[in-house]
C-alpha positions as CSV (number, residue, x, y, z in Angstrom):
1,X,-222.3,-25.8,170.0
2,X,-224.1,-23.5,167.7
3,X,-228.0,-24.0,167.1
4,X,-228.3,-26.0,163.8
5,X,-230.4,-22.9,162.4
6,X,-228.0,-20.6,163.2
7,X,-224.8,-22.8,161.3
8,X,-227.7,-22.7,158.5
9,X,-228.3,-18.9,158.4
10,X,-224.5,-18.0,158.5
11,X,-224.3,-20.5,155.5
12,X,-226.5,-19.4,153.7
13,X,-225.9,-15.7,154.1
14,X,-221.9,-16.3,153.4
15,X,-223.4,-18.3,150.0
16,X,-225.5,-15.1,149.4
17,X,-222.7,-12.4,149.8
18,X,-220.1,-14.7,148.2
19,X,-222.4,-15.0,144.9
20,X,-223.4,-11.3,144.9
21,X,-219.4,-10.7,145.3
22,X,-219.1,-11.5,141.9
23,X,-220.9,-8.4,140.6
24,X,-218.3,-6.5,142.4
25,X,-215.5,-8.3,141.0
26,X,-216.7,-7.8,137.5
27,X,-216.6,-3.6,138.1
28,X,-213.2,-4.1,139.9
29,X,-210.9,-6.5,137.6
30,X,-210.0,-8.5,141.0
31,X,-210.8,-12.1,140.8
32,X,-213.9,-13.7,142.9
33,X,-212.0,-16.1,144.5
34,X,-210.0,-13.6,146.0
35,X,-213.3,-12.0,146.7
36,X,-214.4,-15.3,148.6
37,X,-211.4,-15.1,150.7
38,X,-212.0,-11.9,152.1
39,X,-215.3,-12.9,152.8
40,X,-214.3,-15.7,155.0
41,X,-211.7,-13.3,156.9
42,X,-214.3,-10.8,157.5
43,X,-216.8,-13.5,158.8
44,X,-214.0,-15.5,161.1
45,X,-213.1,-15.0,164.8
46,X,-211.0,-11.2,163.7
47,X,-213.3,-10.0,161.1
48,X,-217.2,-8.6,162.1
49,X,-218.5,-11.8,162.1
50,X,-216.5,-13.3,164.8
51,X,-216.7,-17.0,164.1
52,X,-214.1,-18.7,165.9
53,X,-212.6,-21.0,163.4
54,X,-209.4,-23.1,163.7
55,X,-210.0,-26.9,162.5
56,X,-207.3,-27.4,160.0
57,X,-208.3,-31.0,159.6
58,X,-211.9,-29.9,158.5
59,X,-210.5,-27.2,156.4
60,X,-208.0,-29.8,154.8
61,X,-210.7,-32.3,154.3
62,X,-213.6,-29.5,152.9
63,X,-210.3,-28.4,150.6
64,X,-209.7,-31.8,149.6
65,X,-213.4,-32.7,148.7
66,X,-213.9,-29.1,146.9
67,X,-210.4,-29.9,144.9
68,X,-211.7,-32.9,143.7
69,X,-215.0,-31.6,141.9
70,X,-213.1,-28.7,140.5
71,X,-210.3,-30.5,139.2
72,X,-213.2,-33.0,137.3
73,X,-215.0,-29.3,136.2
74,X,-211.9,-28.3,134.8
75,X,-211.1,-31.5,132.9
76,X,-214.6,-31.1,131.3
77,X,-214.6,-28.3,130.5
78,X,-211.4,-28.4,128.1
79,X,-211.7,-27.9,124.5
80,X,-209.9,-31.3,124.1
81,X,-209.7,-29.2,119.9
82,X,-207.8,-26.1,121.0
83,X,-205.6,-28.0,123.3
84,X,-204.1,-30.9,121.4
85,X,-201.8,-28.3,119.6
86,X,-200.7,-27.3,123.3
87,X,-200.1,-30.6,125.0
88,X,-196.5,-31.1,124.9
89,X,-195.8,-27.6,126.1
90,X,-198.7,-28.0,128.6
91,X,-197.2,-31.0,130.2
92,X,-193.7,-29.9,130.8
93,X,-194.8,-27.1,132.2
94,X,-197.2,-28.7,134.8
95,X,-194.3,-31.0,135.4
96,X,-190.8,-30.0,135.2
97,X,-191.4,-26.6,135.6
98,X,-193.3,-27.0,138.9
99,X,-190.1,-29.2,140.1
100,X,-188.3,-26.2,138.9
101,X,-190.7,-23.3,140.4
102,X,-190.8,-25.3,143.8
103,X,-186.9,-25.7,143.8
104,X,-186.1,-22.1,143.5
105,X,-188.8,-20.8,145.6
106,X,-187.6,-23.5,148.1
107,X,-184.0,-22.4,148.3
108,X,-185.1,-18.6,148.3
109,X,-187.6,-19.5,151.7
110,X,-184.2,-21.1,153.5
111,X,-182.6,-17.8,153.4
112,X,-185.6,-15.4,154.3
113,X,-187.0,-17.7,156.5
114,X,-184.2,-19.0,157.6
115,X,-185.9,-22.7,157.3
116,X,-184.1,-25.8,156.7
117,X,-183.5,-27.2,153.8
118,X,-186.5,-29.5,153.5
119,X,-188.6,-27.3,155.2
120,X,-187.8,-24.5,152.4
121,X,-188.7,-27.0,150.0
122,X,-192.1,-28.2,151.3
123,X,-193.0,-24.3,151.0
124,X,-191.9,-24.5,147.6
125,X,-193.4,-27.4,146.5
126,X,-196.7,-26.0,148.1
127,X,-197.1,-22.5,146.3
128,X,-195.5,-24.4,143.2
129,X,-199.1,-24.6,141.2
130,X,-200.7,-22.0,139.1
131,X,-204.5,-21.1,138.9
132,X,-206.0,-20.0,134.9
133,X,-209.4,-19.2,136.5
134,X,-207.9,-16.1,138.6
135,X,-206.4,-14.9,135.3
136,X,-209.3,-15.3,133.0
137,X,-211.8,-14.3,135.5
138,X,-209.6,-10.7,135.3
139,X,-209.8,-10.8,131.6
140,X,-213.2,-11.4,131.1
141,X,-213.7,-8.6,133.3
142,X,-211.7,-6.3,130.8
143,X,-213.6,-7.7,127.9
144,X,-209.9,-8.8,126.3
145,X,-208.6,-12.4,125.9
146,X,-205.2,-13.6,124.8
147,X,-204.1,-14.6,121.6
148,X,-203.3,-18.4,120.9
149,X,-202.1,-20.8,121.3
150,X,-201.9,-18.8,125.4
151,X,-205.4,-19.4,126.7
152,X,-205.7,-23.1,126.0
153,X,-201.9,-23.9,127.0
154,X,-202.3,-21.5,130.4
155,X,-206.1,-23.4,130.8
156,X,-204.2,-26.8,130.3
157,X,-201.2,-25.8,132.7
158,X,-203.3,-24.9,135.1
159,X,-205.5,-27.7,135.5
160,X,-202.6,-30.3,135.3
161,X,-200.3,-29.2,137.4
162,X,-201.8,-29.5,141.0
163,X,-200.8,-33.4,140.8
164,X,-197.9,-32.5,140.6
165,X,-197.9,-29.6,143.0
166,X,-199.6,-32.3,145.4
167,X,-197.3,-35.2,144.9
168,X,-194.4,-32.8,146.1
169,X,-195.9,-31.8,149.1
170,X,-197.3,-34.7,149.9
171,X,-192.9,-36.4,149.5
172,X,-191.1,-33.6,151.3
173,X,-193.5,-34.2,154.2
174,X,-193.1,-37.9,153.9
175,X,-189.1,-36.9,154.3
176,X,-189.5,-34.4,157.2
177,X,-191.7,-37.0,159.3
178,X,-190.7,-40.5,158.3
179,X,-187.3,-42.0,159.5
180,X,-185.2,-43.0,157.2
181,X,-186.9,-41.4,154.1
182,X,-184.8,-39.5,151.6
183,X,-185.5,-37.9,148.3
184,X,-184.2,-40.4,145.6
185,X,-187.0,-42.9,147.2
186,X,-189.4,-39.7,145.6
187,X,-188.1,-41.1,142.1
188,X,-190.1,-44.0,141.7
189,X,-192.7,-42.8,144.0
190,X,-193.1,-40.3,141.3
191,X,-193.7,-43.0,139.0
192,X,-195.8,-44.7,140.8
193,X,-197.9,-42.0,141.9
194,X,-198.4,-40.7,138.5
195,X,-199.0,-43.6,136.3
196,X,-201.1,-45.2,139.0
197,X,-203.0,-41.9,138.8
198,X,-203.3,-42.1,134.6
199,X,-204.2,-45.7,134.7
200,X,-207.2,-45.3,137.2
201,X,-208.3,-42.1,135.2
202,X,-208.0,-43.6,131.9
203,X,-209.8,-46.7,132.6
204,X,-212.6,-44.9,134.7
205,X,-213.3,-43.0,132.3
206,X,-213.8,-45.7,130.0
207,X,-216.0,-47.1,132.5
208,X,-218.3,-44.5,133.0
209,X,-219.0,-43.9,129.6
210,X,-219.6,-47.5,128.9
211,X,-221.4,-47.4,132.1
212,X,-223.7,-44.3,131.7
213,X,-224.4,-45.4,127.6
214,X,-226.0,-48.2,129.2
215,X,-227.6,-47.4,132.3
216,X,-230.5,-45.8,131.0
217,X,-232.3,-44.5,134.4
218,X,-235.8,-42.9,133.8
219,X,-235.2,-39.8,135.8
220,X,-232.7,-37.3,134.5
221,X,-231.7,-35.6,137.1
222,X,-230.0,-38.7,138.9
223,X,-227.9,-38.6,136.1
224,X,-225.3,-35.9,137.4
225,X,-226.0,-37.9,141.6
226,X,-224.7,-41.0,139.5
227,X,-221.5,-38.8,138.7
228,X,-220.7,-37.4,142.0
229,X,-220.2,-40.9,143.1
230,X,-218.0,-42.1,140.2
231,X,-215.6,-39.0,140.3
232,X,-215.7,-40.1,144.0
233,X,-214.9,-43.7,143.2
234,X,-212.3,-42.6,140.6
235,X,-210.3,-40.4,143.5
236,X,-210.7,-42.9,145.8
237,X,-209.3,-46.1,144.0
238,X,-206.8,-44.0,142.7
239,X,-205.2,-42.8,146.6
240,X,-206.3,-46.8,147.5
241,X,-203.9,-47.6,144.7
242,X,-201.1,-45.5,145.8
243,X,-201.9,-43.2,142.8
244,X,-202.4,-39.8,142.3
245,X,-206.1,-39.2,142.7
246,X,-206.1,-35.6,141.7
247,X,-204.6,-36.7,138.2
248,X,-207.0,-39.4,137.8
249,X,-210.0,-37.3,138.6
250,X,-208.5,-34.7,136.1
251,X,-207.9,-37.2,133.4
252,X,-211.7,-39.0,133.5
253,X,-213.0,-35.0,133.1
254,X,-210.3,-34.7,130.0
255,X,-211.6,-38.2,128.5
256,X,-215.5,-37.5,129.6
257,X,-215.1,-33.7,127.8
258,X,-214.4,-35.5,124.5
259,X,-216.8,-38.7,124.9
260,X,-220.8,-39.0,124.2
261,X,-222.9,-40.2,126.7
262,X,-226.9,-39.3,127.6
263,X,-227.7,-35.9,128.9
264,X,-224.2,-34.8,128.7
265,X,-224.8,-31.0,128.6
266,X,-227.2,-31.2,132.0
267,X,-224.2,-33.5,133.4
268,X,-221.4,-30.7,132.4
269,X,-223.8,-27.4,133.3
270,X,-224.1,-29.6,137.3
271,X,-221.1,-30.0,137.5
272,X,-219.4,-26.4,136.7
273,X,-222.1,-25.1,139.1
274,X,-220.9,-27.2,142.1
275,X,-217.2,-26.4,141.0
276,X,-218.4,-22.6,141.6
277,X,-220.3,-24.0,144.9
278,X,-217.1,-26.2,146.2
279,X,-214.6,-23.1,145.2
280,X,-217.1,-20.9,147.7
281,X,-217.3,-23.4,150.4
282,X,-213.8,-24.0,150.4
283,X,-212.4,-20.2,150.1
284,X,-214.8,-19.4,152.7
285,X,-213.7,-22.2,154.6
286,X,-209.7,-21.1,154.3
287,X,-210.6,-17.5,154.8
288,X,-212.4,-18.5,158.3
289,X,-209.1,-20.6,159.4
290,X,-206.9,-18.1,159.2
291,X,-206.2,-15.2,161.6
292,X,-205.1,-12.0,159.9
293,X,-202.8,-11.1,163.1
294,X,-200.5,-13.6,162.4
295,X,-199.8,-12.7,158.8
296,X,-198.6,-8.9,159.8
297,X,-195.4,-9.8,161.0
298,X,-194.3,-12.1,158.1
299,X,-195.3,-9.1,155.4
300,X,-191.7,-8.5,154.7
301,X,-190.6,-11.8,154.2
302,X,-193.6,-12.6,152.6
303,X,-193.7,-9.8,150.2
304,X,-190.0,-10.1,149.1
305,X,-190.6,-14.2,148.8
306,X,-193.6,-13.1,146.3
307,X,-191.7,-10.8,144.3
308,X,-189.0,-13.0,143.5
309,X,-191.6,-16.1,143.0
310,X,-193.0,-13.7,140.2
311,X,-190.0,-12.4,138.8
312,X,-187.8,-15.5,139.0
313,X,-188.6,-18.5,140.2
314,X,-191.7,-18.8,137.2
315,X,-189.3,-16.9,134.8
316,X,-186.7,-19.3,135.0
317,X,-189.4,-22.4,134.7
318,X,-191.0,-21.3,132.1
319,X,-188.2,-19.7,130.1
320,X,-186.5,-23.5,130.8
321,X,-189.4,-25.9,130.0
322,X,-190.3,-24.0,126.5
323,X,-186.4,-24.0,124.8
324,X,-188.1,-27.2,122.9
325,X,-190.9,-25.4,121.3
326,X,-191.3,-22.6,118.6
327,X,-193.2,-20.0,121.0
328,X,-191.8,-16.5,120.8
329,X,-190.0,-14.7,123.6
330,X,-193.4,-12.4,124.1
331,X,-195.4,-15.0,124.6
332,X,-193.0,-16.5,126.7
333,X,-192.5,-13.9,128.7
334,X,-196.9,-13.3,129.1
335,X,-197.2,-17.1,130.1
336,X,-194.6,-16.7,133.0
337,X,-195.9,-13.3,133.9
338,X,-199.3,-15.5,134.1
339,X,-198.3,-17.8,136.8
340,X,-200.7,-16.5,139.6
341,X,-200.9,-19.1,143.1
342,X,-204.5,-19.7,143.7
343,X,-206.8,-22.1,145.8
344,X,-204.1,-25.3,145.8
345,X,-201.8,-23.9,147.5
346,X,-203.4,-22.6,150.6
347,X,-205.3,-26.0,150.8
348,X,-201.7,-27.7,150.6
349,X,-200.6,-25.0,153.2
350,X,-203.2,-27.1,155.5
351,X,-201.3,-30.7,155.4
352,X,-198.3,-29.4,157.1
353,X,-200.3,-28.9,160.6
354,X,-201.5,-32.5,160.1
355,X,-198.4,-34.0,159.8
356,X,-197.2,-32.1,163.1
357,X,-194.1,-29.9,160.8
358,X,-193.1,-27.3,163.6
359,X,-193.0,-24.4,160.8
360,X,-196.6,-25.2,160.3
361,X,-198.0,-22.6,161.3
362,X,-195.5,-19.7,159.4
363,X,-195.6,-22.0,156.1
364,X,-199.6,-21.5,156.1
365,X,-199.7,-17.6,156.9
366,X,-196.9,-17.0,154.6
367,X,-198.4,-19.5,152.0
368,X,-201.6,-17.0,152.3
369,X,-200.3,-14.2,151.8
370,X,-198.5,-15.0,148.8
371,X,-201.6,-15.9,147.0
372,X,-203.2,-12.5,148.1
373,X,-200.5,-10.6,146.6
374,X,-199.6,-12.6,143.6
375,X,-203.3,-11.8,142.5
376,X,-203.2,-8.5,143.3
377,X,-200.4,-7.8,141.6
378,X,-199.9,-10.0,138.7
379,X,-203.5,-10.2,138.7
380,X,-204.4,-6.6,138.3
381,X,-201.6,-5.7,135.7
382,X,-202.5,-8.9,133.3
383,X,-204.4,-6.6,130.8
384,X,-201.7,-3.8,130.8
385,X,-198.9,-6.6,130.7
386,X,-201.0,-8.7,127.3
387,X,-201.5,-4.7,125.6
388,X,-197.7,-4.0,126.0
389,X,-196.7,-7.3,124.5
390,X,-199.5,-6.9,121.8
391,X,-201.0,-10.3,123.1
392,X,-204.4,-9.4,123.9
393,X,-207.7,-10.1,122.1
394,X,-211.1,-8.7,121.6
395,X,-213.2,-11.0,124.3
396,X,-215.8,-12.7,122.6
397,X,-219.4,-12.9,124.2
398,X,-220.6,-16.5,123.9
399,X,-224.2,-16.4,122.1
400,X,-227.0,-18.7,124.7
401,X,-228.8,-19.7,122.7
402,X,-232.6,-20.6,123.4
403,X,-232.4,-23.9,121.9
404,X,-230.1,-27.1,122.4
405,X,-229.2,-30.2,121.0
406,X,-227.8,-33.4,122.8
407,X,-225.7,-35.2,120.3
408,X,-226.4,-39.1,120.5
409,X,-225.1,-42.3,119.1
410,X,-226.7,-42.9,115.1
411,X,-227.1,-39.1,114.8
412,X,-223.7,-37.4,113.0
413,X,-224.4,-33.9,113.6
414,X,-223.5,-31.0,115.8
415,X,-225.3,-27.7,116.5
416,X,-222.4,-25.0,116.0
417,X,-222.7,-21.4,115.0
418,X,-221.0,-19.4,111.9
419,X,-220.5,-15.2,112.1
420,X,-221.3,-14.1,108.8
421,X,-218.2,-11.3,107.8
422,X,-219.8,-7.7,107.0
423,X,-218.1,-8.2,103.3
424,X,-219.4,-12.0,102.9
425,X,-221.0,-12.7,99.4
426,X,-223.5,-14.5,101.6
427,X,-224.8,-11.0,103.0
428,X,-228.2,-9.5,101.3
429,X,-228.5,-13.0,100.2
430,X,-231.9,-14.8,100.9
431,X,-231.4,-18.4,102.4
432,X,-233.1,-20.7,99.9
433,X,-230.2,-18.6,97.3
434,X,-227.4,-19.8,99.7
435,X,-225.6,-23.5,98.6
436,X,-226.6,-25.2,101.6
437,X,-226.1,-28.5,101.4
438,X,-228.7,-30.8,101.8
439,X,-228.6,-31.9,105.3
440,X,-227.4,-28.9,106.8
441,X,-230.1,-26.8,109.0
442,X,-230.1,-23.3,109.9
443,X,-232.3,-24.0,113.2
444,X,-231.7,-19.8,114.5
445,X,-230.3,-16.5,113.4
446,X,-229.0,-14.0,115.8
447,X,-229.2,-10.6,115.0
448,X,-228.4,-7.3,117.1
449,X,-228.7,-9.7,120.4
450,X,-232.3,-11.0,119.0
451,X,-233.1,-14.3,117.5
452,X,-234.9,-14.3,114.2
453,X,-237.0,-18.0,113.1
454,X,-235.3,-18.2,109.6
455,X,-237.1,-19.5,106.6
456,X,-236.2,-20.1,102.6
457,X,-236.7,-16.5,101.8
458,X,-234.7,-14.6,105.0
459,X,-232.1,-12.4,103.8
460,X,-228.6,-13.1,105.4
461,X,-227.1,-9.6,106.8
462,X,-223.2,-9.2,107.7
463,X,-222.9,-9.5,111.2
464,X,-225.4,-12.1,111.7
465,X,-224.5,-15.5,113.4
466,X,-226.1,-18.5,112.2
467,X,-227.3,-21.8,114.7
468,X,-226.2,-24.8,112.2
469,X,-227.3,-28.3,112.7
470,X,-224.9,-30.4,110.5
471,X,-222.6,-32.6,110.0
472,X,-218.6,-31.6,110.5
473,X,-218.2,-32.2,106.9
474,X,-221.5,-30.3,105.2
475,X,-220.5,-27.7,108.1
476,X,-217.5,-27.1,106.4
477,X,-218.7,-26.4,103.4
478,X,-221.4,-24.3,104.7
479,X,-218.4,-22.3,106.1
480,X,-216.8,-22.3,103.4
481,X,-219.3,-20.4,101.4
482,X,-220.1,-18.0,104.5
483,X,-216.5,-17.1,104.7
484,X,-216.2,-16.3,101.0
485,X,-216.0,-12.4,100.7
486,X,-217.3,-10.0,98.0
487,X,-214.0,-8.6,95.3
488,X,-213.5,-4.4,95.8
C-alpha cells in the first residue's frame, strides 16, 4: 500500500501535466482528452511511471461518478435558443441512429471478431455514442466553427445520446448473463428505462429550482455543494426507480440551463470546472487500466472495425435518421463524418468485466483503440473535411467581460452584447445621438481588446461591441438601429 503522500503527489502531478496538456493540444489540433489518455498510459504499470493499475470496478465506478457531472455540465451548458430548431433531428439521432450505429457495428464485430451474435452486439452498443467536445475542442483549435444549424444539433446529439448508448449495453449484458432473457423483453425495458429517466429529470429539476429560489443560505459558495448533492439525488432516484439516470441527470441540466435561480452563473462556472476535473480523473483513470501490450495484436481487427464504423456504420445512421428533415446532403454528410467515440464508450467498455462476459477483456482493448483512432483520424481531418464541404466558419472569440450581472426575479433585463458593423449608421455617432431607448444601458464598450467607460458624448466606431443591459424587447430595438447600415 502506497504512503498517503505519495498517492497525493502522483495526483497531483498527473492533475498538473494533464492541465498543462492542454496548451499542447491547442498547437497540435488533437483533442485534450485524448491528451489525458496518454497521460494515464504513460503513468500506468507499461508507461514510465509504472503504476500498477487493474481495478476495473474502481475505474467503472470513478467513470460512472465522472459521467454523471459531465453529462449535468453538458445539459447546462446548452443554448436551450439555438437548439430548439434542432430537437427533432437531435433526438432521432441520439436514438434510432445509435440503435442503428450499434447494429451494424455489431454484425461487422461477429465477423472480424469472430464473436457471437450478442457478444458483437454488446460491442456495438458500447462504441455506439458520439462525443461533440473532441470535435469542437479540434475546431477551436483551428479558430473555424461550423455553420448552423451543425454545432447546436452535433452539441445536442452528443450529450443525449449516451442514455441511449447506456441502456443498450446495460440490455445485451442483461441477455448474455441472465437465463431466460431475450431481446423483445428490451422493448418495454426501453420504455421504462427512458421515461422513468425523463420523469425523474423533469420533476427534479422543478424541484431544485423551486428549492434553491427559496433556500436562501448566507454563504454563496455552498450554493454549488447544495448541487453536487441534488444531481446526485437526481441520478440516484432515477437507477432506484429503474430509470435511466444518465438521462435524468441530462435533462435537470437542460431544464436548470433555461431556469432562474440565485447565483446561477457561480453555480454554472463550478460546475463546467469539475466537468473538466471529473473528464481528467476519469481519462487518467482509463488510461492507467489499460495495458498497451494487449491492444498490439488486435490493431488489424481493430483498425478495419474503425474504418468501417466511420465510413458506414455512422453513414448509414445518419444518412437514415435525417430522410424526415430539410438538411442538405453536405451537411449530412459533415454530421456523419462528425461522429467521433469518446469518453462513454471506454467507460462502458468497463461493465463487461463486471458482469464476468468472457470476451471482456478483447471488447475493452478493442473498444480503446477505436476511440484513439476515430479521433485521430476523423478528428484531425474535421477542418479539411468542413473547408471542402464549404461548412466551416470564422470562430468567434467570446468577449470576458470585467463586469457581470445575475438576472433575478422582478428585474426583466439581460446583459447581452451587440457588434457594431464597420458600415453601421451608428458608427462616428456619439451615444447621447443614438435612439436608445429609455431603459436600455450601455454599461461597457470594447474596443481593439480594451474596455472603454462610455458616457453621453462617446463616439460609436465600427467594429466596436457594446455591453447592453436591457430588456429583450428595448434590446431589439437597440439592435435594430445598430444593425441599420449607411446607403453607397
Amino acid at each position: 500500500m502506497m504512503p498517503i503522500e505519495t498517492i497525493l503527489l502522483w495526483v497531483a502531478v498527473l492533475m498538473f501535466v494533464s492541465v498543462i496538456s492542454s496548451k499542447l493540444s491547442d498547437r497540435l489540433a488533437i483533442p485534450v482528452l485524448l491528451l489525458f489518455l496518454v497521460i494515464g498510459m504513460l503513468a500506468g504499470s507499461e508507461g514510465l511511471g509504472r503504476l500498477y493499475f487493474n481495478n476495473a470496478q474502481l475505474a467503472k465506478s470513478i467513470g460512472l461518478v465522472a459521467l454523471v457531472f459531465i453529462i449535468f455540465s453538458g445539459g447546462l451548458d446548452t443554448n436551450w435558443k439555438d437548439t430548439k430548431p434542432v430537437v427533432w433531428p437531435g433526438i432521432i439521432l441520439s436514438t434510432l441512429g445509435v440503435l442503428v450505429t450499434a447494429i451494424i457495428t455489431g454484425f461487422f464485430a461477429v465477423y472480424i471478431l469472430k464473436f457471437s451474435f450478442l457478444e458483437g452486439m454488446l460491442l456495438g452498443s458500447i462504441v455506439s455514442s458520439t462525443d461533440a467536445a473532441a470535435v469542437f475542442s479540434i475546431l477551436r483549435s483551428k479558430r473555424i466553427s461550423l455553420k448552423q444549424p451543425l454545432k447546436p444539433l452535433l452539441e445536442f446529439e452528443s450529450g443525449s445520446n449516451d442514455p441511449m448508448a447506456v441502456f443498450l449495453t446495460v440490455g445485451f449484458i442483461s441477455i448474455l448473463t441472465v437465463k431466460n432473457m431475450s431481446i423483445p423483453a428490451l422493448v418495454p425495458r426501453f420504455f421504462l428505462d427512458m421515461g422513468m429517466g425523463a420523469l425523474v429529470g423533469y420533476l427534479m429539476a422543478r424541484f431544485i429550482v423551486f428549492f434553491i429560489n427559496r433556500l436562501k443560505l448566507y454563504y454563496e459558495g455552498l450554493y454549488p455543494v447544495i448541487m453536487i448533492s441534488l444531481v446526485l439525488l437526481t441520478y440516484v432516484i432515477a437507477v432506484f426507480l429503474k430509470g435511466n439516470g444518465i438521462l435524468a441527470v441530462y435533462l435537470a441540466g437542460l431544464m436548470l440551463g433555461q431556469a432562474e435561480f440565485p447565483n446561477k452563473k457561480m453555480v454554472v462556472r463550478f460546475h463546467d470546472g469539475l466537468a473538466w476535473l471529473m473528464q481528467i480523473a476519469m481519462f487518467v483513470t482509463l488510461g492507467l487500466l489499460v495495458f498497451p501490450s494487449h491492444i498490439v495484436p488486435l490493431i488489424g481487427a481493430g483498425l478495419l472495425l474503425t474504418l468501417l464504423l466511420m465510413i458506414v456504420a455512422r453513414p448509414v445512421s445518419v444518412f437514415l435518421c435525417l430522410l424526415p428533415f430539410k438538411i442538405n446532403l453536405r451537411k449530412k454528410t459533415m454530421i456523419a463524418w462528425v461522429g467521433l467515440r469518446g469518453s462513454v464508450p471506454i467507460i462502458l467498455a468497463t461493465f463487461p468485466f463486471m458482469a464476468g462476459i468472457p470476451q471482456a477483456d478483447t471488447i475493452f482493448n478493442i473498444v480503446f483503440f477505436i476511440v484513439i483512432s476515430s479521433v485521430l483520424i476523423q478528428g484531425t481531418s474535421i477542418p479539411v473535411i468542413s473547408k471542402m464541404l464549404k461548412l466551416d466558419a470564422p470562430w468567434v472569440n467570446k468577449t470576458s467581460y470585467p463586469i457581470e450581472f445575475e438576472k433575478t426575479e422582478g428585474i426583466d433585463a439581460e446583459l447581452t452584447d451587440i457588434i457594431v458593423p464597420y458600415n453601421s449608421e451608428a458608427a462616428g455617432k456619439m451615444i447621447r445621438d443614438l435612439n436608445v431607448p429609455e431603459k436600455c444601458l450601455i454599461m461597457l464598450v470594447s474596443r481593439n481588446d480594451k474596455f472603454v467607460i462610455p458616457s453621453g458624448s462617446t463616439i460609436i466606431e465600427g467594429g466596436d461591441i457594446l455591453l447592453v443591459l436591457a430588456s429583450e424587447a428595448d434590446f431589439s430595438v437597440l439592435q435594430k438601429n445598430i444593425a441599420h447600415l449607411k446607403k453607397e
